[in-house]
C-alpha positions as a LaTeX table, in Angstrom:
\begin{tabular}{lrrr}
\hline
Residue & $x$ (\AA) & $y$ (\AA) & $z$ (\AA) \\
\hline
Unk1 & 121.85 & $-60.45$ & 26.64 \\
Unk2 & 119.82 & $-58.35$ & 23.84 \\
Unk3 & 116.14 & $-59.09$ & 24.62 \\
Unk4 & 113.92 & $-60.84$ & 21.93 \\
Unk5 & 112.34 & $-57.76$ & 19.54 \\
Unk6 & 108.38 & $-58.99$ & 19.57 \\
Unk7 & 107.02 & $-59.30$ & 16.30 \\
Unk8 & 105.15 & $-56.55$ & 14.64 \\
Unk9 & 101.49 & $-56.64$ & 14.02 \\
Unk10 & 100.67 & $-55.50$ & 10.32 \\
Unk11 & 98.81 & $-52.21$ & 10.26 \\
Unk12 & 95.18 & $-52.31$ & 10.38 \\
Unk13 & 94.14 & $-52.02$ & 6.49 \\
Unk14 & 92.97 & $-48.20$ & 6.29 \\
Unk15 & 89.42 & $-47.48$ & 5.82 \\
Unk16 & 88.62 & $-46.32$ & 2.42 \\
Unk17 & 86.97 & $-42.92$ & 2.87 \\
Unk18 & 83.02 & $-42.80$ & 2.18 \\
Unk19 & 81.97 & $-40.78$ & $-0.81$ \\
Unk20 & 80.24 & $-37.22$ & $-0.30$ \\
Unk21 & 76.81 & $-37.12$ & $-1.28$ \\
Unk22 & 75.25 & $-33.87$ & $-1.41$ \\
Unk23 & 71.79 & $-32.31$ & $-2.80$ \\
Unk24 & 68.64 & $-34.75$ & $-2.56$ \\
Unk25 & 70.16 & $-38.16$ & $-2.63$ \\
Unk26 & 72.16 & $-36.94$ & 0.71 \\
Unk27 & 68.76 & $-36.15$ & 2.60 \\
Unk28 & 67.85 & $-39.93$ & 1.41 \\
Unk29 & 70.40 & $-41.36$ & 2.56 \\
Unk30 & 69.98 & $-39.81$ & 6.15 \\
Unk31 & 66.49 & $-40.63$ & 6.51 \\
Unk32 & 67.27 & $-44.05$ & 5.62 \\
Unk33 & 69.68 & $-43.94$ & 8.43 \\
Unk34 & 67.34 & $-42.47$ & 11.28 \\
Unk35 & 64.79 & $-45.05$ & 10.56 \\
Unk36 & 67.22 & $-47.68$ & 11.38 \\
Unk37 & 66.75 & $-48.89$ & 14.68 \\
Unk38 & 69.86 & $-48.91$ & 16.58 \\
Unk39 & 71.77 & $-52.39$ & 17.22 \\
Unk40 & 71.46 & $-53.93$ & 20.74 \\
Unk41 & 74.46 & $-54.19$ & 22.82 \\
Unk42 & 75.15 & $-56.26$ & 25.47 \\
Unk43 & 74.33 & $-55.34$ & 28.95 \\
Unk44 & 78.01 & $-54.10$ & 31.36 \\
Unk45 & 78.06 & $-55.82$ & 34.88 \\
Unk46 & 76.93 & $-52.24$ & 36.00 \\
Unk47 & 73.42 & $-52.48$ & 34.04 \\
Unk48 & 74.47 & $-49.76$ & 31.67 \\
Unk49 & 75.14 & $-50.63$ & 27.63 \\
Unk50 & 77.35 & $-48.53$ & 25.91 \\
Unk51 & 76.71 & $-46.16$ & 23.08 \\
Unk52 & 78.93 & $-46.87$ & 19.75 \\
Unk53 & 80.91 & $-43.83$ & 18.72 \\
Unk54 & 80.53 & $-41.84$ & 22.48 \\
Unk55 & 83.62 & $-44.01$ & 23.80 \\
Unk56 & 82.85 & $-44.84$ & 27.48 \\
Unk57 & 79.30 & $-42.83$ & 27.53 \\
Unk58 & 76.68 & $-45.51$ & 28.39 \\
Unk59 & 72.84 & $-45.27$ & 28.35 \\
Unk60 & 70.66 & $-45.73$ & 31.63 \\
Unk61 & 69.49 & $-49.71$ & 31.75 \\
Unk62 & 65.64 & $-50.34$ & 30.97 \\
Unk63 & 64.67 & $-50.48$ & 34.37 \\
Unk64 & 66.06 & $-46.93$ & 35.50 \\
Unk65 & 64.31 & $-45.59$ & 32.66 \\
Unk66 & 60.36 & $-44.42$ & 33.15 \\
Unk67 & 58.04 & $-47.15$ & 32.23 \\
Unk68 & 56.78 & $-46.41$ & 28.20 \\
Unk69 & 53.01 & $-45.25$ & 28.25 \\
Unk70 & 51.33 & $-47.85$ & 26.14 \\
Unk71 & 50.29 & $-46.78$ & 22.35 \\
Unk72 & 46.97 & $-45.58$ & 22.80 \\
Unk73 & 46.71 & $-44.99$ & 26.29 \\
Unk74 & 46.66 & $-40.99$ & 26.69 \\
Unk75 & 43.69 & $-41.26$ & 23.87 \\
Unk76 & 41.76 & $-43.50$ & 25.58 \\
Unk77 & 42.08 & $-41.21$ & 28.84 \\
Unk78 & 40.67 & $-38.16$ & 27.08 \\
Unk79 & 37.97 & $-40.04$ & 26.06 \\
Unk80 & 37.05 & $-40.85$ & 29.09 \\
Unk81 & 37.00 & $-37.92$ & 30.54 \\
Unk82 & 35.26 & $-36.37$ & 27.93 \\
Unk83 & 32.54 & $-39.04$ & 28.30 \\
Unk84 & 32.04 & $-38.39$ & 32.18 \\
Unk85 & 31.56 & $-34.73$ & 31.15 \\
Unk86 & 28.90 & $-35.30$ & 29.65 \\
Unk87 & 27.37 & $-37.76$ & 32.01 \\
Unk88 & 27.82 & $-34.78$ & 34.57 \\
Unk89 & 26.09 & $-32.29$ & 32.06 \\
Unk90 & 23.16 & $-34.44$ & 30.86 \\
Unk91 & 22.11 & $-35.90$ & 34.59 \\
Unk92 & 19.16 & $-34.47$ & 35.56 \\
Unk93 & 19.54 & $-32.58$ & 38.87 \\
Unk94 & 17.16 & $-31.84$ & 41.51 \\
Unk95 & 15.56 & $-28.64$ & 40.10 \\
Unk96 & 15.40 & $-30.33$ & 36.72 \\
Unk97 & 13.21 & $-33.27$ & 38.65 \\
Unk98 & 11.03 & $-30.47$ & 39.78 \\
Unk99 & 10.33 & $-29.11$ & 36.49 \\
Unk100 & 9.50 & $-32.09$ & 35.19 \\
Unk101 & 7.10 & $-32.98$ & 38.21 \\
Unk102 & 5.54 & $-29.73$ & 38.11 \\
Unk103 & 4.58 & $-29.72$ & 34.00 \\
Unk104 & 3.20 & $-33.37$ & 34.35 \\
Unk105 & 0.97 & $-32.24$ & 37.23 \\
Unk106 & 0.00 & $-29.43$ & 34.95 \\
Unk107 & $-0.45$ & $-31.49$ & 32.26 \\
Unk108 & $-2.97$ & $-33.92$ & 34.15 \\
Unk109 & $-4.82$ & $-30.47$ & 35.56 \\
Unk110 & $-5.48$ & $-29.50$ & 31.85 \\
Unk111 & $-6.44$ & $-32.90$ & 30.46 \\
Unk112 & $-9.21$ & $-33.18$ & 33.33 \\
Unk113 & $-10.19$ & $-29.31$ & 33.05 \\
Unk114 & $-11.19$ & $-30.05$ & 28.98 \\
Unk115 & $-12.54$ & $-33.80$ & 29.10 \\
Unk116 & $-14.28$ & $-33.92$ & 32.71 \\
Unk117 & $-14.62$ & $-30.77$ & 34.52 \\
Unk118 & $-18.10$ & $-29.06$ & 34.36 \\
Unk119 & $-17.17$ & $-25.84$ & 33.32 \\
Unk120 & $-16.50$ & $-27.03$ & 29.49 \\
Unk121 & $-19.49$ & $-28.91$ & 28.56 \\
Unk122 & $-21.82$ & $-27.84$ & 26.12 \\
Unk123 & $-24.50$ & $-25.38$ & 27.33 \\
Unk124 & $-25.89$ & $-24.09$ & 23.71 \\
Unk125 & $-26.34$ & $-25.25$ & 20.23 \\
Unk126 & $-26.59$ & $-22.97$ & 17.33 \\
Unk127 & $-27.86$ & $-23.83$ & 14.44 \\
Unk128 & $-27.20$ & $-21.84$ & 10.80 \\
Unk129 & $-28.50$ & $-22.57$ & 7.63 \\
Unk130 & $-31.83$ & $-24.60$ & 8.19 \\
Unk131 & $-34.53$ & $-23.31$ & 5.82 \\
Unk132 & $-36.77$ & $-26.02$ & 4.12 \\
Unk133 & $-35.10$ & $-28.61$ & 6.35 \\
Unk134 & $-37.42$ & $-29.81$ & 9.45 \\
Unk135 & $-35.46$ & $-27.43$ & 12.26 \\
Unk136 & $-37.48$ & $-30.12$ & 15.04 \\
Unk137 & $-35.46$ & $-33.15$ & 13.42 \\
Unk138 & $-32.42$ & $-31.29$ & 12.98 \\
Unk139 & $-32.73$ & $-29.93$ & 17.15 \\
Unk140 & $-33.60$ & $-33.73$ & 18.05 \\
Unk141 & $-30.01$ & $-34.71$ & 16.60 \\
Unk142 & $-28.08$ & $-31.62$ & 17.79 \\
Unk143 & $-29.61$ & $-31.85$ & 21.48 \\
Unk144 & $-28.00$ & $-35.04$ & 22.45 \\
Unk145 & $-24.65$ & $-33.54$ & 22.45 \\
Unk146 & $-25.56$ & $-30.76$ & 25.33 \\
Unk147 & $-23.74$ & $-32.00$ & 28.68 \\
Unk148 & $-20.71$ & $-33.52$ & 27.00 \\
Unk149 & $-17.50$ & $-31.96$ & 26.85 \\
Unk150 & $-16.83$ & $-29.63$ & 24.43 \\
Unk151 & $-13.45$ & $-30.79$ & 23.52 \\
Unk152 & $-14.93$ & $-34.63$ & 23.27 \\
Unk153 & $-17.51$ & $-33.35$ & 20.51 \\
Unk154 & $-17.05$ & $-35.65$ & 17.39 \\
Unk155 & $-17.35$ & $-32.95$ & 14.90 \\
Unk156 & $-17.75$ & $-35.24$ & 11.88 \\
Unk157 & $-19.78$ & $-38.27$ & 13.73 \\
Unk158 & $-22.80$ & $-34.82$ & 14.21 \\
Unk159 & $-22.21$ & $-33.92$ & 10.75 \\
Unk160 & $-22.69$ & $-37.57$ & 9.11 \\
Unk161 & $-25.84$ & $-38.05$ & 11.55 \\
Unk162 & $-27.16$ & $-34.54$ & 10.09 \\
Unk163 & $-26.25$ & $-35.37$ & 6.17 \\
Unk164 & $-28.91$ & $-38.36$ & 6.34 \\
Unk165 & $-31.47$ & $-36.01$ & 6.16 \\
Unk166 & $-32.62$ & $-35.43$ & 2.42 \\
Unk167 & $-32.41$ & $-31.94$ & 2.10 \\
Unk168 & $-28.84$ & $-31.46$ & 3.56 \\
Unk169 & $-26.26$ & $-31.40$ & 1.49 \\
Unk170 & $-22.97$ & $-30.61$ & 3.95 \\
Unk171 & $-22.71$ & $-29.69$ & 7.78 \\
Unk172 & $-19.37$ & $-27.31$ & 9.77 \\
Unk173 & $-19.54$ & $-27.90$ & 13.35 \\
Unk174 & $-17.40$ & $-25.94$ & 15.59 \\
Unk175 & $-16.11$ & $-25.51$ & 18.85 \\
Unk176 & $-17.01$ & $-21.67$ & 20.23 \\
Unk177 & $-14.94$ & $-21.93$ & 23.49 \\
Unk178 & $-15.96$ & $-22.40$ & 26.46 \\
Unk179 & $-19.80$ & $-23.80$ & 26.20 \\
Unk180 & $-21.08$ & $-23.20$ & 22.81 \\
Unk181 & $-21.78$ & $-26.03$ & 19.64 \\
Unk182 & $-22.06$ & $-23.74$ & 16.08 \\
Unk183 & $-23.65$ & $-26.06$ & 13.29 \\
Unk184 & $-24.00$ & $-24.36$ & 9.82 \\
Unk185 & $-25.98$ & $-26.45$ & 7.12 \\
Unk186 & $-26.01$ & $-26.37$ & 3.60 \\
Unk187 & $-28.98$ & $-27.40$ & 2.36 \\
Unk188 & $-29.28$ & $-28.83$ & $-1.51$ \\
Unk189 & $-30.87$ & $-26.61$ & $-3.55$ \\
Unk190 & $-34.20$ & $-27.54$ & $-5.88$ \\
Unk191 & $-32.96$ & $-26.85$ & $-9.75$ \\
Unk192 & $-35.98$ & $-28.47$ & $-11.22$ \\
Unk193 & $-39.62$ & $-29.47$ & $-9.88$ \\
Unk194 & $-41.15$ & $-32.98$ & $-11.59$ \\
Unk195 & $-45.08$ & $-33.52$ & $-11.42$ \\
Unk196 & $-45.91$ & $-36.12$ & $-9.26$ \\
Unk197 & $-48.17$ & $-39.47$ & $-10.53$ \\
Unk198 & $-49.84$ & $-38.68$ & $-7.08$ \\
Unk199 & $-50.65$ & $-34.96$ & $-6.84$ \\
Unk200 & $-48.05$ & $-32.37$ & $-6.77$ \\
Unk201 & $-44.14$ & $-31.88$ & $-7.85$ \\
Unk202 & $-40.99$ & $-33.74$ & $-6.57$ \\
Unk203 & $-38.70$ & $-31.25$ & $-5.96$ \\
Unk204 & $-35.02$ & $-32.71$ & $-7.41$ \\
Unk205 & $-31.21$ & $-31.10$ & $-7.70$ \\
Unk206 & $-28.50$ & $-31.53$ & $-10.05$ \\
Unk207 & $-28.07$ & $-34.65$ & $-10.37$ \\
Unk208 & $-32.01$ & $-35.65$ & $-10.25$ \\
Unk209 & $-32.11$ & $-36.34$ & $-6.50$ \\
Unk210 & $-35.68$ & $-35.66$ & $-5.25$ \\
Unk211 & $-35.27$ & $-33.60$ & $-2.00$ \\
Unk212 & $-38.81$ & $-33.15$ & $-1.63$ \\
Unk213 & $-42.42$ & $-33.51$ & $-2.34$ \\
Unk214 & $-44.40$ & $-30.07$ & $-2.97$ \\
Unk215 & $-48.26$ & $-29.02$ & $-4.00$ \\
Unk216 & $-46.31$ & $-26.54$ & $-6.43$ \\
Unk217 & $-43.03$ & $-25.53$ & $-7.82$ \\
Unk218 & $-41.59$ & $-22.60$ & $-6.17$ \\
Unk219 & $-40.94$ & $-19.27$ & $-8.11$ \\
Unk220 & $-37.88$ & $-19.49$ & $-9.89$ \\
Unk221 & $-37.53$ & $-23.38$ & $-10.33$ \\
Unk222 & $-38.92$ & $-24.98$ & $-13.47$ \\
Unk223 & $-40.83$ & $-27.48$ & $-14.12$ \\
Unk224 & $-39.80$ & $-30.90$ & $-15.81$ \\
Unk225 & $-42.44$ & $-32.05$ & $-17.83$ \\
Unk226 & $-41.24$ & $-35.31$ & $-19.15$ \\
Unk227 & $-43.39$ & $-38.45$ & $-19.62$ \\
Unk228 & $-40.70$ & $-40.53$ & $-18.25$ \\
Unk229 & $-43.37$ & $-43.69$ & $-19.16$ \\
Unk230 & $-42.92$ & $-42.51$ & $-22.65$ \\
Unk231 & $-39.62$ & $-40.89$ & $-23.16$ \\
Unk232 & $-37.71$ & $-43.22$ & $-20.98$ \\
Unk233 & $-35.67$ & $-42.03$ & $-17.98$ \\
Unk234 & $-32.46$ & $-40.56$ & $-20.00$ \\
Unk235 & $-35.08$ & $-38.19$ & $-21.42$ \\
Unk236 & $-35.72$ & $-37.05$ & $-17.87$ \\
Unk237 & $-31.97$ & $-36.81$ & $-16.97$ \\
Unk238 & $-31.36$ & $-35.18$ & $-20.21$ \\
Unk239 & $-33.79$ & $-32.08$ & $-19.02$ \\
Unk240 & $-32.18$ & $-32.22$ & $-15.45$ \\
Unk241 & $-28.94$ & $-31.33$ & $-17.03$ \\
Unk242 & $-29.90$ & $-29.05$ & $-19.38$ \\
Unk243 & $-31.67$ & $-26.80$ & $-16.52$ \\
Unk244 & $-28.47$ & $-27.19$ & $-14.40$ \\
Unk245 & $-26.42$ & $-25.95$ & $-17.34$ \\
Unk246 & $-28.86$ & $-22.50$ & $-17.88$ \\
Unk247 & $-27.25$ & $-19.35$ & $-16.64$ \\
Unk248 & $-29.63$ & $-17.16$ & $-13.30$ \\
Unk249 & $-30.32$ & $-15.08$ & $-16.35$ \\
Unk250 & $-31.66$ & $-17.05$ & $-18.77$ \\
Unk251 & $-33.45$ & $-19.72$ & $-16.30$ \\
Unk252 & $-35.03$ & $-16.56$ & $-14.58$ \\
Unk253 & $-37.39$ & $-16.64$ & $-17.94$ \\
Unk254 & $-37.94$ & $-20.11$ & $-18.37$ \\
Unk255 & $-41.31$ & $-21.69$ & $-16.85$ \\
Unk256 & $-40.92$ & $-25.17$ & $-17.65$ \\
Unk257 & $-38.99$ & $-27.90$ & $-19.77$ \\
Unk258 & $-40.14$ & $-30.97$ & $-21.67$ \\
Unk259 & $-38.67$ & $-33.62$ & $-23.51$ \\
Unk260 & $-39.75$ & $-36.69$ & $-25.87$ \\
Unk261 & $-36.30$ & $-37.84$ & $-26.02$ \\
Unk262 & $-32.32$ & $-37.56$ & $-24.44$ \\
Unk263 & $-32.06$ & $-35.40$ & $-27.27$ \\
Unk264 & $-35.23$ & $-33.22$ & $-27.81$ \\
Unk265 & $-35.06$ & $-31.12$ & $-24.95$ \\
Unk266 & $-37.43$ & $-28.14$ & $-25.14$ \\
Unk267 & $-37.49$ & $-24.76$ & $-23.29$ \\
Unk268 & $-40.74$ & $-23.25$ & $-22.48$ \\
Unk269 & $-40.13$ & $-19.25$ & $-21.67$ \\
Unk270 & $-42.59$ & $-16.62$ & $-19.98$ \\
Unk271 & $-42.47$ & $-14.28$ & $-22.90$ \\
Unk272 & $-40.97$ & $-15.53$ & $-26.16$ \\
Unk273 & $-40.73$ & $-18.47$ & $-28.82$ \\
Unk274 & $-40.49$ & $-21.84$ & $-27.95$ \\
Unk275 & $-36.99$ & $-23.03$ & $-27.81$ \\
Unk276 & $-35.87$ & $-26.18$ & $-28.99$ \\
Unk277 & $-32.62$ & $-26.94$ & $-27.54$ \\
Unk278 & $-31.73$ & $-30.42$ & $-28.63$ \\
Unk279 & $-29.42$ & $-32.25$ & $-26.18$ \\
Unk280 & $-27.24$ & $-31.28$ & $-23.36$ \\
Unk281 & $-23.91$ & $-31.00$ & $-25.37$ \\
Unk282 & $-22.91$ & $-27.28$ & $-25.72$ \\
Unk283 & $-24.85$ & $-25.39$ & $-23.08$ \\
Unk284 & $-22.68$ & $-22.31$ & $-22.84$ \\
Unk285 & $-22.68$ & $-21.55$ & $-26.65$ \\
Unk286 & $-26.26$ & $-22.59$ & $-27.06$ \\
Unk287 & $-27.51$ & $-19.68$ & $-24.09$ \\
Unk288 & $-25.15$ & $-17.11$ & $-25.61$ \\
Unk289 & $-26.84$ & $-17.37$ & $-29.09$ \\
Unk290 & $-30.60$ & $-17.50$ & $-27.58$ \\
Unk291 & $-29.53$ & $-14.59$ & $-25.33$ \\
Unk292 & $-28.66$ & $-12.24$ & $-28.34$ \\
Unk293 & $-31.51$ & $-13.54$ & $-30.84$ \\
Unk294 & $-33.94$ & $-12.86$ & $-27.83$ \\
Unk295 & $-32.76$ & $-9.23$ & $-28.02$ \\
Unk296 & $-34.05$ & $-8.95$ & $-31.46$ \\
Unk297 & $-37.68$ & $-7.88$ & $-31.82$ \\
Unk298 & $-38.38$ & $-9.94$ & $-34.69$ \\
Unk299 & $-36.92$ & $-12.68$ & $-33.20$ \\
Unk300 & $-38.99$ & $-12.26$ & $-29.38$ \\
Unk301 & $-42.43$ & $-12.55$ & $-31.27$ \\
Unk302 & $-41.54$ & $-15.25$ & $-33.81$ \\
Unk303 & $-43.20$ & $-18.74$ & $-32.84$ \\
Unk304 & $-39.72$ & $-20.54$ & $-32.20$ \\
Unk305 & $-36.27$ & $-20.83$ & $-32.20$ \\
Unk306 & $-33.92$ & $-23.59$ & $-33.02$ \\
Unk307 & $-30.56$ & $-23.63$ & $-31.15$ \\
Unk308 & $-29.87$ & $-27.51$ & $-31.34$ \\
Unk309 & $-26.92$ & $-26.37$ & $-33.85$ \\
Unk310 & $-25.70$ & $-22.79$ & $-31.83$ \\
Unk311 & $-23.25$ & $-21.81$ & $-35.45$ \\
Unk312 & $-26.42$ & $-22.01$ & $-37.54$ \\
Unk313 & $-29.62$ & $-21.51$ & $-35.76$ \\
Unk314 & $-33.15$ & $-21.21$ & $-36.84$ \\
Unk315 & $-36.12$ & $-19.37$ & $-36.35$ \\
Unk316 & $-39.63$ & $-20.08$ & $-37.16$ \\
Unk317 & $-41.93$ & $-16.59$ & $-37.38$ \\
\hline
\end{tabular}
């Protein structure tokens, strides 16, 4: 008995063959393809899933693989043991402690050596500068400061105490290591002297200050001879400028100045005309011009000279 033929199976429909792609769109195509992630497949009974396309190769099961580091991790390691490098690095050690300990004890030692040992106290004063000033009053304020420490000398508290007086004008004071005070004065200097309703001349600077009260005006300052009762007080500032104004040359030959008025100022010279000089304005162009008519002869014996205007000026034989 002929045994049954089984049936055929159709063939399996054949697989069309993929096209070639070459040049760029190739290298696309396979990048596309490794960033894929592979498809999961089902665990075998012996823990081992196989790998499409190797035939019966499989691929070890998760848990006989090594356990994945966590993203990050290794990163966060380094950092750490960068940071306790420099912990070790920057903690101060023992001999650093002793340096430290041994430049604060210094540091006390010199603090008490300048503010409270004996040897740095003052032991002398010197004192530069004083001429018309009373040197007792000035030695009265500079004493009190002998004993202290030189380095706890207030400098400018001595020199405001010192510029109260009338005839000082500024005051240095410096340290001269290890026991000596140095105080230099600058006393204000007497540009004019004013007669007195009492006897005498006020001596006054620039700016009409009186410094001090004199019998006479010393040689070389000039007198103001201004009826201030009369002329009003901006007469009497108007002669204080002028005098300021005068050159060493031309003051050395004037003996006195009057004025009726802020703008009738009047030089009275040793030898020579009288000089009217008007107001204050001008004061460099008006001694220039009296300097080089004063070098004339006929201009030295003439009576006076008028310099109010310095471009056209006048003389009277």
């Amino acid at each position: 008995m002929a045994r049954p033929t089984p049936p055929r199976r159709p063939p399996a429909p054949a697989t069309p063959p993929e096209p070639k792609v070459t040049g760029a769109p190739q290298r696309r195509l396979a990048g596309r393809a490794a960033e894929q992630p592979l498809p999961r497949t089902p665990r075998t009974a012996q823990g081992a899933a196989p790998v499409p396309g190797r035939g019966s190769a499989t691929r070890p099961a998760a848990r006989d693989r090594a356990p994945e580091r966590p993203r990050g991790a290794e990163r966060t390691r380094v950092a750490d043991l960068a940071g306790a490098r420099r912990a070790r690095r920057w903690r101060p050690g023992r001999r650093t402690a002793v340096v430290l300990a041994v430049l604060v004890v210094l540091a006390v030692l010199a603090g008490w050596v300048l503010l409270a040992s004996p040897w740095l106290r003052v032991a002398t004063v010197r004192t530069q500068g004083v001429e018309r000033t009373d040197a007792a009053v000035v030695q009265r304020v500079v004493d009190g400061e002998r004993g202290v420490p030189l380095a706890r000398v207030s400098a400018r508290s001595l020199a405001s105490r010192l510029e109260e007086l009338p005839l000082v004008e500024s005051v240095d004071v410096t340290r001269s290591w290890p026991s000596t005070l140095v105080v230099t004065v600058r006393e204000r200097q007497a540009v004019a002297a004013v007669p007195s309703t009492s006897g005498g001349v006020d001596l006054v600077d620039g700016a009409g200050n009186v410094l001090v009260h004199e019998d006479r005006a010393p040689a070389g300052v000039p007198t103001l001879d201004v009826d201030v009762a009369a002329a009003g007080d901006r007469a009497l500032q108007a002669a204080i400028a002028v005098n300021a104004s005068l050159s060493s040359e031309l003051r050395a030959r004037v003996t006195s100045i009057s004025a009726t008025g802020p703008e009738a100022v009047v030089l009275h010279l040793a030898e020579g005309p009288t000089v009217v000089w008007g107001d204050d304005s001008r004061p460099e162009r008006k001694a220039e011009v009296l300097l080089r008519m004063l070098s004339e002869e006929a201009v030295a014996s003439a009576a006076s000279v008028d310099v109010t205007a310095p471009d056209a000026p006048a003389v009277t034989p």
